[in-house]
N, C-alpha and C positions, 0 to 999 in steps of 0.2 A: 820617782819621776818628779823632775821640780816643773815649777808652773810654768806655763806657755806665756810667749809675750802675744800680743792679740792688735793687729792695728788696722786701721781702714786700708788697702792697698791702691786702691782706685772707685771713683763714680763714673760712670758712663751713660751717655742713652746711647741706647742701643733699637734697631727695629725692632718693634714690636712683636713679642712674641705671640704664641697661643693663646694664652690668657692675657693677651694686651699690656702688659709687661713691659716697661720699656727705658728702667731703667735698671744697670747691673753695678751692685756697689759690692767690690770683691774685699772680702777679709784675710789676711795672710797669718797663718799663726806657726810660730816657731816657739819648737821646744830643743832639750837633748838631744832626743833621739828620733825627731820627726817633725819635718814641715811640709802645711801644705796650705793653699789658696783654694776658699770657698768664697763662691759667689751668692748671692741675695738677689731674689729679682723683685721689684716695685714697679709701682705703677704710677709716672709722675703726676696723674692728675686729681691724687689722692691726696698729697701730700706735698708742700711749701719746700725751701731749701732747705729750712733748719729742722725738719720735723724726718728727713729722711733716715741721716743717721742714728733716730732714736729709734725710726722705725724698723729700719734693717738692724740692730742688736735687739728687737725686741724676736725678730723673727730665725736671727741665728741661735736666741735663746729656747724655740719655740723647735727649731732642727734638733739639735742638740740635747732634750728634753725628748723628743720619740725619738730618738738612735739609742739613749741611754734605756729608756725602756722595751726594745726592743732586742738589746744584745746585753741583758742583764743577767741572761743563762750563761754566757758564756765566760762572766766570772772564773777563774779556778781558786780553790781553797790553795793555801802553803804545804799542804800535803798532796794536793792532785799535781800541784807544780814539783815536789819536789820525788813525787814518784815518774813523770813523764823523765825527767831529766836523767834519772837512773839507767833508762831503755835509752843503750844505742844501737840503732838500729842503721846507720849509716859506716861503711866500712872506713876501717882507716886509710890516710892515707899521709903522702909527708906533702906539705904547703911549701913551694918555693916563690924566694919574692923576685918577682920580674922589675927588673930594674931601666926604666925609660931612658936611650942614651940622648944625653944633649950636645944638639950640634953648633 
C-alpha cells in the first residue's frame, strides 16, 4: 500500500454543535485503494486563523493514534492471510461483463 496523499478539503463554521464546536475543517485523504473525507471539529474561539490548521492535524493525529490502538488485534500475520485465502468458501461462478450501450 503506498502512501496516502492527505489535504485540507475545506474550513467551515458551522452551528455549533454539542460541545460548542463550531468550526469543521474536513481532511480528504486519497490512497490506491481507498479514499475517504474526515472531518475535525474546533471551537473557533480557542483558536486564531493560523493556529486552526495546526490544530485540527494535531487532533487528526490524536484520532488516528486511538483507531491504531484500538484495531491493533486485528493485524493478520502472512500466514493467517495466506491460510484465509486457501478457504473458498464462495461458490463458483462465471462473471460476465455488461456492457453500457451508448446512445
Amino acid at each position: 500500500m503506498g502512501n496516502f496523499k492527505i489535504r485540507v478539503a475545506r474550513i467551515e463554521m458551522i452551528s455549533p454543535n454539542e460541545r460548542g464546536k463550531d468550526i469543521r475543517l474536513t481532511f480528504q485523504f486519497e490512497g490506491d485503494q481507498t479514499s475517504f473525507a474526515l472531518p475535525i471539529f474546533l471551537n473557533s474561539c480557542e483558536f486564531d486563523d493560523i493556529e486552526i490548521v495546526k490544530i485540527a492535524r494535531s487532533k487528526l493525529y490524536d484520532v488516528f493514534w486511538q483507531l491504531c490502538g484500538q484495531c491493533e488485534d486485528w493485524q493478520l500475520s502472512d500466514d493467517e492471510r495466506r491460510e484465509l485465502a486457501k478457504i473458498n468458501v464462495r461458490p463458483a461462478r462465471q462473471c460476465r461483463l455488461v456492457r453500457e450501450s451508448k446512445s
